[in-house]
N, C-alpha and C positions, 0 to 999 in steps of 0.2 A: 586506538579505536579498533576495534572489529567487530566484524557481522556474522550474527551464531544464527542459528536454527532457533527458534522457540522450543520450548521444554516447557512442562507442565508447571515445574517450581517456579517458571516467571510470570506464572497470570496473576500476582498480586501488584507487581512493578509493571506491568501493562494496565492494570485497568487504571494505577496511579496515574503514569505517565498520558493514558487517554485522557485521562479527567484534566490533569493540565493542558492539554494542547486544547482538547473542545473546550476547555473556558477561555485559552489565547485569545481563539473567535469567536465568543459569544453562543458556543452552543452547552450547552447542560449535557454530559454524558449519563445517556441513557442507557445501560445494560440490559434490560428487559423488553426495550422497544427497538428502535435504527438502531441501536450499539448490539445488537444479540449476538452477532458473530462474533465481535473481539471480548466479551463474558464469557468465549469458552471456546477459544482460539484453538487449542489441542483440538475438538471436534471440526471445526469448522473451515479450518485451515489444512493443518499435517496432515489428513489422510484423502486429501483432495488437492494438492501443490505443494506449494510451504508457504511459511510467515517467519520472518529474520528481524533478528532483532540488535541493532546498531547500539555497543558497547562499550562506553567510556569508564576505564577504571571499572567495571563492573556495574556502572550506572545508565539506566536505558536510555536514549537518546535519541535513537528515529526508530523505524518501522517500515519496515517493506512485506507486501506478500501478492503470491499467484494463487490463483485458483483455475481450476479446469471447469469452464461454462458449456466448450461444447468438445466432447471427447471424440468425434467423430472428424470433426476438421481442425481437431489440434489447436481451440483457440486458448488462452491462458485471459483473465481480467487480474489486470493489477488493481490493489488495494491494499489500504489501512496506510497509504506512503504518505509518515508524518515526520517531521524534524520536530523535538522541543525545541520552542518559541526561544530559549537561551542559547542555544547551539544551530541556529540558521544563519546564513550566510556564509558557511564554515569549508561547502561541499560537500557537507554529508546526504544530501539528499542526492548528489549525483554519485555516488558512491553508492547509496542503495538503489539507486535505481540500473547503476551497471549490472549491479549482483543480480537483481530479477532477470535483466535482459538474458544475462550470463548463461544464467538455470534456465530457463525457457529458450536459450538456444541447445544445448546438453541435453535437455527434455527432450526435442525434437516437436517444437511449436511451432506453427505454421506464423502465428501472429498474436498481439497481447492486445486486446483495448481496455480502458479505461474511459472512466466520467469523473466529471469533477463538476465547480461551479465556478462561474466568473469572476467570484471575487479572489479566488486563488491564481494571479496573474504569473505569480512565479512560480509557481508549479506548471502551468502553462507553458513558462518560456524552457524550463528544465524539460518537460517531456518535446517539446518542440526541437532542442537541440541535439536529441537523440534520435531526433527521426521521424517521432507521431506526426500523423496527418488526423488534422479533424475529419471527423466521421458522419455518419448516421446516428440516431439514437438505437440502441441496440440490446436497451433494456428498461425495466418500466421505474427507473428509480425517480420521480416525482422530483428529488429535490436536484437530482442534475442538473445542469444547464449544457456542458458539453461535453463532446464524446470525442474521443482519440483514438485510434488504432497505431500499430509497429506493424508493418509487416515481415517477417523473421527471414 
């Protein structure tokens, strides 16, 4: 296993790999609509944090990224943090979520929040044993249910 940077030649193996994980649960991957950031990850990612891409044999396997929401107080939002549905329970998702922690303390982050929704319990219990505190809502994302902060 290892966790690369995204590169441009991997946006055909990510929007695969998203189309598997959103059908895991039930969501249709939308690249034009909610999915617009990760149709074109190089824009929307690299030149704003990063997005890592968790490496089996050369086959993509989870997904981590930061982004910089408020550059004035140092905050980072994680997102796109997925494991394939075949490779969970493995510790890869605590593995990428080290590596963001990681970067965003080297960044010099003040603190990372993220949102998610309730049916994602184990993503809950993973950002929980790193530290997140449930939060505020802190952005207008509709289909969140809840919000997490790290403070760095």
């Amino acid at each position: 296993m290892e966790i690369v940077a995204f590169s441009k030649a991997m946006q055909q193996s990510a929007a695969d790999f998203f189309t598997a994980c959103f059908s895991a649960i039930g969501i249709p991957y939308s690249p034009t609509d909610r999915h617009a950031d990760i149709a074109d990850i190089e824009n929307n990612y690299m030149h704003n944090g990063c997005f890592w891409c968790l490496l089996d044999n050369g086959i993509l396997v989870g997904t981590a990224a930061l982004r910089i929401i408020d550059a004035e107080n140092n905050i980072a939002e994680l997102k796109r943090m997925f494991v394939h549905p075949d490779h969970q329970g493995k510790g890869h998702g605590k593995q990428l979520l080290d590596h963001a922690i990681t970067y965003a303390r080297a960044q010099g982050f003040n603190k990372i929040v993220l949102d998610t929704r309730r049916q994602f319990t184990a993503a809950q219990h993973l950002y929980k044993s790193r530290g997140f505190k449930e939060t505020e809502k802190y952005n207008d994302n509709s289909r969140a249910e809840l919000f997490f902060e790290l403070v760095l």
